[in-house]
Backbone bond lengths (Angstrom), bond angles and torsions (degrees), N, CA, C in turn:
res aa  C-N    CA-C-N  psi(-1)  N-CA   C-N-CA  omega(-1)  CA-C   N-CA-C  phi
1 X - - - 1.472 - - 1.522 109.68 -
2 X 1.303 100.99 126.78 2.059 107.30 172.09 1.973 119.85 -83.62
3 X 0.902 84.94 133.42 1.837 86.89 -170.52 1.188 105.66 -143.17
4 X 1.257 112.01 -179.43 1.643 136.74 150.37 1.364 104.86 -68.02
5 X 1.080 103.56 -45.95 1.906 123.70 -154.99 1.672 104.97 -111.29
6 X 1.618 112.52 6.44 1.557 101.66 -179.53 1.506 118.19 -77.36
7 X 1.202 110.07 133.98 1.736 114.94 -175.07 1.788 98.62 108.39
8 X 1.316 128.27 -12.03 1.258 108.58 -146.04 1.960 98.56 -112.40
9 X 1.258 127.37 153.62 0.849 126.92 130.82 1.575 169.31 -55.63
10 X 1.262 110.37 101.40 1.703 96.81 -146.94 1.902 92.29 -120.98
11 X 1.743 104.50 144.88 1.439 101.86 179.94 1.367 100.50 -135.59
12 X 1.267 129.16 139.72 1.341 151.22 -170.19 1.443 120.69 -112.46
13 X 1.308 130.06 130.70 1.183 125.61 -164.22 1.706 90.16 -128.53
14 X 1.510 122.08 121.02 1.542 108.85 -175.75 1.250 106.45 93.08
15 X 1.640 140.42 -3.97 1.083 141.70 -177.20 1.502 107.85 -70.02
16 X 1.387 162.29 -23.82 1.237 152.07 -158.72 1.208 90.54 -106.77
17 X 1.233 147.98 38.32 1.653 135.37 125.20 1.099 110.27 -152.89
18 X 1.583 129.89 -175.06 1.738 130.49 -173.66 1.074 123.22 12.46
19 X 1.400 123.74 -132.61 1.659 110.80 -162.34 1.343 113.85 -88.84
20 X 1.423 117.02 -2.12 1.668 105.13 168.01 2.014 93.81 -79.16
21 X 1.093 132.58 -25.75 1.781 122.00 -175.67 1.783 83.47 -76.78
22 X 1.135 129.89 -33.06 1.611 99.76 -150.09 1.780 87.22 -87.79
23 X 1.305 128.88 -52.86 1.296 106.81 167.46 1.706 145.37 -20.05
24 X 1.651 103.54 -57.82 1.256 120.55 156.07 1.262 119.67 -41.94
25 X 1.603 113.21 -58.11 1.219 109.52 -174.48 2.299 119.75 -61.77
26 X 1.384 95.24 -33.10 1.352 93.65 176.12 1.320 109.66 -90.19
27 X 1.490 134.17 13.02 1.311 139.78 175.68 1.669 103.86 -86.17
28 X 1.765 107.18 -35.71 1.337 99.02 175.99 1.446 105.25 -92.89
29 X 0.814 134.64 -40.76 1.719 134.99 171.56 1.404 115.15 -26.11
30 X 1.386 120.71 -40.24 1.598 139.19 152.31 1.415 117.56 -55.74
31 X 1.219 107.68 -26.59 1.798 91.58 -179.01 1.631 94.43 116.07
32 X 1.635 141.86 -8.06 1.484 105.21 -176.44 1.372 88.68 -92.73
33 X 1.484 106.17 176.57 1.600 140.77 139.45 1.091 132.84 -45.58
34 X 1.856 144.62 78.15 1.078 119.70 -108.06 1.941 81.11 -128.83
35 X 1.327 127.07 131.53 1.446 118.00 165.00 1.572 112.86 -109.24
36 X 1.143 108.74 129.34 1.542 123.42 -163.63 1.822 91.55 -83.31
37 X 0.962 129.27 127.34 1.511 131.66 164.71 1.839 94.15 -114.32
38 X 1.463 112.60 123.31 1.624 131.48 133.98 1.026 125.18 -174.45
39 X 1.516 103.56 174.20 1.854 97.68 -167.11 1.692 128.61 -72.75
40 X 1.146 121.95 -0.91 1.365 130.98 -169.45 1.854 106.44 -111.45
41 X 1.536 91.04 113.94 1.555 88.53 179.81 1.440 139.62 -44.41
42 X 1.645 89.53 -48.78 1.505 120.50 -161.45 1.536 98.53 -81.50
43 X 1.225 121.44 -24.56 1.315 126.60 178.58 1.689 116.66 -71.60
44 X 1.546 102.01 -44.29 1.519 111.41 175.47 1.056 123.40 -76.48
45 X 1.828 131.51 -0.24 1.248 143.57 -179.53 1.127 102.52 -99.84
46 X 1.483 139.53 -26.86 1.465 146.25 175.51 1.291 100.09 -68.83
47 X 1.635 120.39 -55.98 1.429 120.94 -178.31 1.685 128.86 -44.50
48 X 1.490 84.50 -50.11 1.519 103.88 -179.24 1.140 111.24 -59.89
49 X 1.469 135.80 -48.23 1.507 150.90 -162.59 1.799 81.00 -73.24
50 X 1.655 132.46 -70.74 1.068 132.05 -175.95 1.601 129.54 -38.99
51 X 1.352 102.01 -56.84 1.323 113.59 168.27 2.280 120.96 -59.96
52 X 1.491 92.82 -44.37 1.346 93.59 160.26 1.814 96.54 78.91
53 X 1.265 94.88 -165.61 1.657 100.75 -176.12 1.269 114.48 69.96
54 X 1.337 116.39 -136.35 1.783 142.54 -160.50 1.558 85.86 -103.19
55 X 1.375 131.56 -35.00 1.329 127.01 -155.74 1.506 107.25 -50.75
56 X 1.584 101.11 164.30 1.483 95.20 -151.44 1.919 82.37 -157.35
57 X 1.225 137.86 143.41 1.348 149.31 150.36 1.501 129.29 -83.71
58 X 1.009 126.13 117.58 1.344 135.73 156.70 1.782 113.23 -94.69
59 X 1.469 89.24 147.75 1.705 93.04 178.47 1.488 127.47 -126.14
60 X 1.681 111.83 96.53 1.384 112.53 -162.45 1.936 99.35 -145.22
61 X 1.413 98.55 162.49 1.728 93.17 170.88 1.624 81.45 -108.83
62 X 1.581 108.43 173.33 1.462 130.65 -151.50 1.892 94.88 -105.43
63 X 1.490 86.72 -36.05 1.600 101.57 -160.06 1.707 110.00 -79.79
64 X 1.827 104.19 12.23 1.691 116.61 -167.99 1.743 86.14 -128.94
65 X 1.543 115.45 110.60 1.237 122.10 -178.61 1.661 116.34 -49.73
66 X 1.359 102.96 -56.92 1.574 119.15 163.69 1.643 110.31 -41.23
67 X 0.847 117.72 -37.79 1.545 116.12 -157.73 1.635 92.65 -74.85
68 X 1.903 117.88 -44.57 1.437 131.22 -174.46 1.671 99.06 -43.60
69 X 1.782 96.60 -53.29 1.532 91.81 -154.60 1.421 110.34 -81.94
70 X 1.040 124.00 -13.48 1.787 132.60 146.31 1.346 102.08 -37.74
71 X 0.886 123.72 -78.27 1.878 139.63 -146.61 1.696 81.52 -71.36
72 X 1.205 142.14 -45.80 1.260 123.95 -174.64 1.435 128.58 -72.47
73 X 1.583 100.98 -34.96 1.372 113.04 -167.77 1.634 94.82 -78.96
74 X 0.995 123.23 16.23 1.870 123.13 179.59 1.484 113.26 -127.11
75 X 1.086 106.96 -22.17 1.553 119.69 139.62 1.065 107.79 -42.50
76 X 1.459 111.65 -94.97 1.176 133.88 -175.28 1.818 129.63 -20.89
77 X 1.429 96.29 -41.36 0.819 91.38 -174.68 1.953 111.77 -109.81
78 X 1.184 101.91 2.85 1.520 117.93 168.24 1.646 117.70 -97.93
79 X 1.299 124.31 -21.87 1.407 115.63 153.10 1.569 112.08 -150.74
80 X 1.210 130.94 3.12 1.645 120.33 141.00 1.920 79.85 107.93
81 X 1.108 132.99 -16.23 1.382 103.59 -170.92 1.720 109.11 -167.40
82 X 0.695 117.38 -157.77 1.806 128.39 -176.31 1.699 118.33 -168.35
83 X 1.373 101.38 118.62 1.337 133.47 -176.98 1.906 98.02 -69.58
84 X 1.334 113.84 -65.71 0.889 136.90 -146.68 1.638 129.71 -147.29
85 X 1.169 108.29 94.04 1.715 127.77 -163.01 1.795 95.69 -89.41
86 X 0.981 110.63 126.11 1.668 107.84 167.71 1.487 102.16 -128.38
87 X 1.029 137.26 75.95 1.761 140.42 146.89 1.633 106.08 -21.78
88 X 1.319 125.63 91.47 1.102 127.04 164.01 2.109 120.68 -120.53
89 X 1.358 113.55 -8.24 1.482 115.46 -177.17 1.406 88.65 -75.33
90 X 1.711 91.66 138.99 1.075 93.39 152.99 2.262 108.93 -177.20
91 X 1.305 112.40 164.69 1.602 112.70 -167.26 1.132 102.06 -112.48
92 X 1.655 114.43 165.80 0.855 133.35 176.80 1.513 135.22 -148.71
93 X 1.323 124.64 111.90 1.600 139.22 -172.93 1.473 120.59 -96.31
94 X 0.904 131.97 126.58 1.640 140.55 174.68 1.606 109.95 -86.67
95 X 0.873 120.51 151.63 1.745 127.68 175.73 1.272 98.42 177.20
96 X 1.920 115.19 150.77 0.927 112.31 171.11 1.821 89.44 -97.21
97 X 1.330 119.74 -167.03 1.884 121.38 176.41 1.284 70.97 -87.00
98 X 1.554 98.15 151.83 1.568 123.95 155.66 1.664 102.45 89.06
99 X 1.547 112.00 6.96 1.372 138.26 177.16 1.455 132.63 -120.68
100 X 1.213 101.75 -40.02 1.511 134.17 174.17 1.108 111.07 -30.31
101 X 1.780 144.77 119.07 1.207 135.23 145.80 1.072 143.29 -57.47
102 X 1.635 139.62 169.46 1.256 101.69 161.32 1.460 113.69 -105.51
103 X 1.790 114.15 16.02 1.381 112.66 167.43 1.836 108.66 -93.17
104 X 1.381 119.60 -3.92 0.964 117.19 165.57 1.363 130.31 -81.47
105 X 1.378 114.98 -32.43 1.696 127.85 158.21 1.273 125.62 -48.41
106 X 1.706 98.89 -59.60 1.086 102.14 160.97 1.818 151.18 -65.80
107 X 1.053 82.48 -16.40 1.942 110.46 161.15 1.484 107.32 -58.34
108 X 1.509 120.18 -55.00 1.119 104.51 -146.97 1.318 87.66 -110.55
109 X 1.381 143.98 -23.89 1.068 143.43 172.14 1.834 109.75 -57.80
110 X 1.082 123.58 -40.65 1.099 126.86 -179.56 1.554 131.35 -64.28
111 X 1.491 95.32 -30.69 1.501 116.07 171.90 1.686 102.62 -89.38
112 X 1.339 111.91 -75.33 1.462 108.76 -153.20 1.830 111.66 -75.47
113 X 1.499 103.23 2.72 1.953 87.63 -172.97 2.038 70.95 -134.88
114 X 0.906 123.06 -43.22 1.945 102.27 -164.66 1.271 99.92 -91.97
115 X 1.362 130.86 -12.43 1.156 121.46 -174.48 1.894 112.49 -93.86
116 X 1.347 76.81 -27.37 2.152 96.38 -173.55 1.417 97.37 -73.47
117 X 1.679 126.45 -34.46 1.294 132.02 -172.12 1.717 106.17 -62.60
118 X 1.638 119.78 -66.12 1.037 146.04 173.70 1.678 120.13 -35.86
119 X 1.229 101.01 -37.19 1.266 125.71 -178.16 1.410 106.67 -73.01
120 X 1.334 120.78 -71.09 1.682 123.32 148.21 1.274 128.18 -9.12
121 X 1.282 100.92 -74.60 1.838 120.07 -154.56 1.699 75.02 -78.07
122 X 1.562 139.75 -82.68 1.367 109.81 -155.34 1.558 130.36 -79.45
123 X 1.397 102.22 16.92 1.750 114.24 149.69 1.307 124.87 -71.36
124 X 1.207 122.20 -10.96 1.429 140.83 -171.64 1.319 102.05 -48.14
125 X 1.783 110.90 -79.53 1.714 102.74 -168.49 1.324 111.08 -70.15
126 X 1.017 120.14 20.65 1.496 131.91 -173.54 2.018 115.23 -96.06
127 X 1.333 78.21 -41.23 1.185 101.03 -175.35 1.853 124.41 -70.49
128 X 1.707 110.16 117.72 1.631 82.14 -167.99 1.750 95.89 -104.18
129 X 1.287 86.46 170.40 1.928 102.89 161.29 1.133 127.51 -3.87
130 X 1.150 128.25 85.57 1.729 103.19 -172.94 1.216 121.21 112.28
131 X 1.511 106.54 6.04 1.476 106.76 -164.90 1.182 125.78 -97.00
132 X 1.441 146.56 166.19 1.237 134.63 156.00 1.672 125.21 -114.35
133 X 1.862 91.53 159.34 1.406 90.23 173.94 1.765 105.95 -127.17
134 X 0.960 110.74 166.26 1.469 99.99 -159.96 1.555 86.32 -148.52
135 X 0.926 142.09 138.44 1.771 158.57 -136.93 1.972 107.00 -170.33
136 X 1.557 98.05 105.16 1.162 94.27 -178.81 1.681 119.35 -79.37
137 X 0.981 129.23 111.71 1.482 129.05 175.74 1.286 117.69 -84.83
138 X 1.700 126.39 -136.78 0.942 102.88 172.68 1.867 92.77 -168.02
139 X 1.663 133.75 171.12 1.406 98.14 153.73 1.276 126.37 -105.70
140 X 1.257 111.11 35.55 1.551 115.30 155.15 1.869 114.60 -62.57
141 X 1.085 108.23 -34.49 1.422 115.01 168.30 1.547 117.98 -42.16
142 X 1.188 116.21 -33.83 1.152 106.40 -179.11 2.156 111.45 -133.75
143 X 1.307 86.15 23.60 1.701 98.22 157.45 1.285 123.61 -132.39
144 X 1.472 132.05 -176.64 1.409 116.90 178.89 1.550 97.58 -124.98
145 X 1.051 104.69 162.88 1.866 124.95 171.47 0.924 97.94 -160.26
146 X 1.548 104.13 144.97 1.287 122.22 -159.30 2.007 107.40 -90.09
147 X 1.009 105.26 126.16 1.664 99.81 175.75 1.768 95.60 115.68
148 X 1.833 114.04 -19.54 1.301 91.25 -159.37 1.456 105.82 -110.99
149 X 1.281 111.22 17.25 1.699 103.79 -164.21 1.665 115.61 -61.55
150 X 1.133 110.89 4.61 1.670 101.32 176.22 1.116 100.16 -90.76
151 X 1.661 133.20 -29.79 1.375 111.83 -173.05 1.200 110.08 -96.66
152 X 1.461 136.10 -8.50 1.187 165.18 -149.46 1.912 89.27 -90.77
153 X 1.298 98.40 -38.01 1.892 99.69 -158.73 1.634 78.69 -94.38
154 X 0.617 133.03 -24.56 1.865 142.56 -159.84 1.802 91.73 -81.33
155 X 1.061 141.07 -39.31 1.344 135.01 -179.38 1.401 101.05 -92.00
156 X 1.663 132.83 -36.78 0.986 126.93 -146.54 1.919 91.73 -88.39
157 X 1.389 104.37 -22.79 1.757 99.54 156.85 1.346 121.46 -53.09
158 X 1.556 115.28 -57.85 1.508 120.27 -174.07 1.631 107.82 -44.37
159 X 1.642 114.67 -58.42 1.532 126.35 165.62 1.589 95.89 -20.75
160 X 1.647 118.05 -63.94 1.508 102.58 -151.12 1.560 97.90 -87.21
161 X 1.523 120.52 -25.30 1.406 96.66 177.20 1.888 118.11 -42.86
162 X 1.117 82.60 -70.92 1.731 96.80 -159.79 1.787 98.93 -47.16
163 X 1.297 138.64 -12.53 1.064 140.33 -158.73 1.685 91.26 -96.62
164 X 0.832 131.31 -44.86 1.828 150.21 133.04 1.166 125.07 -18.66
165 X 1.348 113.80 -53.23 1.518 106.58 -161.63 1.616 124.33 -111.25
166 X 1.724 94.98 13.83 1.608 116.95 -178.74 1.201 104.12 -100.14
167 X 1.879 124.49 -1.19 1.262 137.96 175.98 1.505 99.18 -105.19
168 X 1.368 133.44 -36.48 0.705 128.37 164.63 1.914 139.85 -68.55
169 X 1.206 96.33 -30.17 1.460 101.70 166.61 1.602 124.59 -118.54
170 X 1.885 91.71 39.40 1.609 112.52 173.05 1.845 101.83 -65.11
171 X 1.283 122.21 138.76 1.304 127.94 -152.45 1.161 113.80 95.61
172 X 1.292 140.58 -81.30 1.372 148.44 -131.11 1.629 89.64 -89.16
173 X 1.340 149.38 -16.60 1.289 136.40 146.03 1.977 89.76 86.55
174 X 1.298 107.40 48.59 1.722 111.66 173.04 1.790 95.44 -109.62
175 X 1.034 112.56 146.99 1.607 118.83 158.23 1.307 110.67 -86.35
176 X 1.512 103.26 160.00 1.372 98.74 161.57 1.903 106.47 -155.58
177 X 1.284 108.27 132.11 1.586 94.20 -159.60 1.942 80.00 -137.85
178 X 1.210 92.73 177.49 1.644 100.55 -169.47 1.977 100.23 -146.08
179 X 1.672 110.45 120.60 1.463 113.98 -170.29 1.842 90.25 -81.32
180 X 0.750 111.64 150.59 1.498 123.92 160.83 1.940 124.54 -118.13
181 X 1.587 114.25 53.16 1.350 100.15 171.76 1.416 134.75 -21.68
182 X 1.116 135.34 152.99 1.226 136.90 145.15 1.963 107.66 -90.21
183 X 1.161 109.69 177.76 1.710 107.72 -176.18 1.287 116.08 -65.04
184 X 1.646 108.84 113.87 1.313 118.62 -176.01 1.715 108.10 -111.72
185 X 0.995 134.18 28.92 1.606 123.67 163.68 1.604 105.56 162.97
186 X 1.063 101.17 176.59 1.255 119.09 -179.90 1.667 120.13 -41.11
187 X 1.231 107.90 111.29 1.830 125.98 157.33 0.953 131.88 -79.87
188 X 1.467 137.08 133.98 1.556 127.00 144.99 1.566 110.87 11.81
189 X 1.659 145.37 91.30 1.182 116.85 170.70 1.603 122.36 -50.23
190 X 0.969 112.43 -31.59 1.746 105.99 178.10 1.444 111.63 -110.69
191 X 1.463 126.76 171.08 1.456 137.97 -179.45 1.252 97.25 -106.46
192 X 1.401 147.62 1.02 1.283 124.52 174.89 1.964 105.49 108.19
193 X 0.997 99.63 -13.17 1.867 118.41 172.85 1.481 114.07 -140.34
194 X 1.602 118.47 35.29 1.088 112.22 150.31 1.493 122.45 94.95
195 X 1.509 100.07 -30.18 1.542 106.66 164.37 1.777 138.19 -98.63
196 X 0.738 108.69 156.35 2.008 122.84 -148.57 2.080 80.80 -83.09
197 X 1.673 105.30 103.44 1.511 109.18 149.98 1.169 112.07 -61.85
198 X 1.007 140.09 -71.35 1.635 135.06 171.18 1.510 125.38 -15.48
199 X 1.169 94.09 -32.48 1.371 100.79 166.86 1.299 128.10 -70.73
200 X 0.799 96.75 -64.19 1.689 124.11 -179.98 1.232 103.52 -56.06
201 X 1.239 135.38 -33.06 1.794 125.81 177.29 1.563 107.08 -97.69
202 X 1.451 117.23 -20.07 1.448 99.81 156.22 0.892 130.97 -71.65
203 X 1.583 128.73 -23.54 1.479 132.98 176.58 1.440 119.40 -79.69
204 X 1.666 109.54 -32.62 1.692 106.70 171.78 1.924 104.42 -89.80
205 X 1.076 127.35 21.71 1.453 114.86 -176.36 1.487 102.92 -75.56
206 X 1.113 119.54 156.35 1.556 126.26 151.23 1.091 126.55 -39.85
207 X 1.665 145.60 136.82 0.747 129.01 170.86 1.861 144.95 -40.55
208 X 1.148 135.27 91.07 1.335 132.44 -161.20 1.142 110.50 70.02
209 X 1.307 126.03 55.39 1.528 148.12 165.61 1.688 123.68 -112.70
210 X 1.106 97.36 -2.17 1.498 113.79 178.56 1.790 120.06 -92.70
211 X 1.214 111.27 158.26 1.449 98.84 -171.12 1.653 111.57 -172.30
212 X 1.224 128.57 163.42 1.580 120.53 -167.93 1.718 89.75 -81.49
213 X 1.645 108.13 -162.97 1.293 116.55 -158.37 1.462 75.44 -115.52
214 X 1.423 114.70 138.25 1.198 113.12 177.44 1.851 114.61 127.33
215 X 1.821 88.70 -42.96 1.394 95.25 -179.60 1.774 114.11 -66.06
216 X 1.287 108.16 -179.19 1.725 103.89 -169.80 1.426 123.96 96.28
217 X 1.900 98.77 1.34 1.581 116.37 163.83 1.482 118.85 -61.06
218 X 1.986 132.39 -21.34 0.625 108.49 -164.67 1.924 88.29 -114.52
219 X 1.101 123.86 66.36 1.137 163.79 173.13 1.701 91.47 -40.04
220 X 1.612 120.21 143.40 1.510 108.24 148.58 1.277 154.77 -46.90
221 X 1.310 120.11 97.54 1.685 88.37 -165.41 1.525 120.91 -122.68
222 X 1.074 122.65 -177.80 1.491 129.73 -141.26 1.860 106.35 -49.67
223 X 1.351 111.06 114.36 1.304 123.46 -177.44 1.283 111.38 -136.30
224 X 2.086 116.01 128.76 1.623 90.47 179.00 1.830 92.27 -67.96
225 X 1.659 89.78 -167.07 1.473 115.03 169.60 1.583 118.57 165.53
226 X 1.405 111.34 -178.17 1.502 97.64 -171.07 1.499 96.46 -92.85
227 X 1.274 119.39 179.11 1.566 119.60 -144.25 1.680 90.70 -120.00
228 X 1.418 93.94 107.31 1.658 106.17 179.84 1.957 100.12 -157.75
229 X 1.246 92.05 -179.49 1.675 107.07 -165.74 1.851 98.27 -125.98
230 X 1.321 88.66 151.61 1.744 99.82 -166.01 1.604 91.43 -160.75
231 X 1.413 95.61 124.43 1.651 127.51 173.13 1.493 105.33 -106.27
232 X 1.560 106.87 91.12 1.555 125.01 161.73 0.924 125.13 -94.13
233 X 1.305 122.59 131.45 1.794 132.00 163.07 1.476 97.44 -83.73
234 X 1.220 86.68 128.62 1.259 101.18 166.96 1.470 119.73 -105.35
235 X 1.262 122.11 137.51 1.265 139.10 -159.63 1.850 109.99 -113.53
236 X 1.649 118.23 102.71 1.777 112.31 -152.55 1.733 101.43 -80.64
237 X 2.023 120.94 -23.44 0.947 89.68 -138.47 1.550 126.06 -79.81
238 X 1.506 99.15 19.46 1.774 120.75 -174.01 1.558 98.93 -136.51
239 X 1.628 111.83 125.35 1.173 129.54 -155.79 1.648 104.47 -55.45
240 X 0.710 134.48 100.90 1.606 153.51 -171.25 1.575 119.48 63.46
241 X 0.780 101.28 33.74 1.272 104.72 166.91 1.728 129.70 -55.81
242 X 1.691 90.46 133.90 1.610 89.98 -170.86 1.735 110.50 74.24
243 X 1.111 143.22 -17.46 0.992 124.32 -163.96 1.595 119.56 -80.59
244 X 1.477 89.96 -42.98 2.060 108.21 -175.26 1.706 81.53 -55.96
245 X 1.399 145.88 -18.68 1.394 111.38 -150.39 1.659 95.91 -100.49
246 X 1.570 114.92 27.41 1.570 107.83 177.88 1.732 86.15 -90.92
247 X 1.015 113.15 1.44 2.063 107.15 -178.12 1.543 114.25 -122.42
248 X 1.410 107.77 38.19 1.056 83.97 154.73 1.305 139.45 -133.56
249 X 1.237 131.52 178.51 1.593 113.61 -154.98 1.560 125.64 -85.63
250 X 1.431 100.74 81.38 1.172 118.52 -167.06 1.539 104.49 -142.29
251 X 1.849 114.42 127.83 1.088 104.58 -178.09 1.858 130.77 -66.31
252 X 1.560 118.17 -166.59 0.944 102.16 170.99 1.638 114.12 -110.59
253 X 1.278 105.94 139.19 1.706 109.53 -173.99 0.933 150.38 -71.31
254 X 1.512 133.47 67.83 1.102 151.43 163.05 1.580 123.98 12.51
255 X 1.527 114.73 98.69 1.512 105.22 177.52 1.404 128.26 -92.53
């Protein structure tokens, strides 16, 4: 098979539904080897059959350290390395302040900023030359809605990881870029007081930043370049749109 991504290894975290499956799925469409990581069996056997190819499922949550070093050591020992990390699992809690749980913080904090971290750092020896990692964010990170600021602060971490960790793995020649959806599918219809979130993030989105669940197939894929970080919105309502342009060889811009 001829690709962007043929020969390469690619692993997905969040891949057996929405835009972590539509990623996967155009990760093998390219030519890599694609391993589906999430927690629902029956879900990752649909994927796999869907996605087709070499693809292959593992079954772990991100946010259970043990579960990481499972999911790696089977890697590891089924093709020795990783092309291509895409951090896409991830949860989500509503609260207004003065509402907030602390099993709701901790829900989403655990998955999308300790679990997204973990996921990283023990991909490392995994990780070869050249490689990328690609971290789905979101642009709630850098807007507000009301009810959502825990998950809202939960992307606006990912923003600062990767802004971090391209200083940190200066040498080793890894990318690291961060997708920023706008609202791609179905929410909670209510926040817990009656009013439609869904709403409310379709009406403050960016212009043509919106997109079905699923979109995010035309995902970045394997490009050299010089080793910098790029905060894209991604825009769903044309099948990947905007996305290939977190790779290209263009530095990052200095304010």
């Amino acid at each position: 098979m001829t690709g962007k991504l043929a020969g390469k290894i690619a692993l997905v975290t969040g891949g057996s539904s929405g835009i972590g499956f539509g990623i996967a799925k155009h990760f093998a469409e390219e030519g890599a080897r694609v391993f589906i990581v999430g927690r629902r069996q029956s879900q990752l056997h649909q994927a796999v059959a869907a996605v087709g190819g070499d693809a292959a499922a593992i079954q772990g949550d991100i946010s259970n350290l043990a579960d990481l070093d499972r999911i790696y050591t089977i890697v590891a020992a089924r093709v020795g390395h990783i092309d291509v990390l895409a951090v896409n699992a991830g949860v989500y809690e509503f609260g207004k302040l003065g509402e907030i749980t602390e099993e709701q913080f901790d829900k989403t904090f655990n998955t999308d900023v300790r679990g997204l971290l973990f996921t990283v750092q023990k991909a490392l020896p995994l990780l070869s030359k050249g490689s990328s990692v690609i971290l789905t964010g979101s642009m709630v990170s850098i807007k507000g809605f009301a009810s959502c600021s825990v998950y809202n602060a939960s992307k606006a971490a990912v923003r600062s990881f990767a802004r971090t960790w391209i200083v940190d793995l200066k040498g080793r020649d890894i990318r690291v870029n961060v997708l920023s959806p706008g609202y791609t599918g179905p929410l909670p219809v209510h926040d817990g007081r009656g009013k439609s979130v869904g709403r409310r993030l379709r009406s403050a989105r960016p212009p043509r930043s919106s997109g079905r669940s699923g979109h995010g197939g035309g995902v970045p894929c394997f490009r050299r370049q010089r080793l910098h970080h790029r905060h894209r919105a991604v825009r769903g309502r044309r099948r990947g749109a905007n996305l290939s342009e977190c790779f290209r060889r263009r530095p990052l811009r200095r304010r």
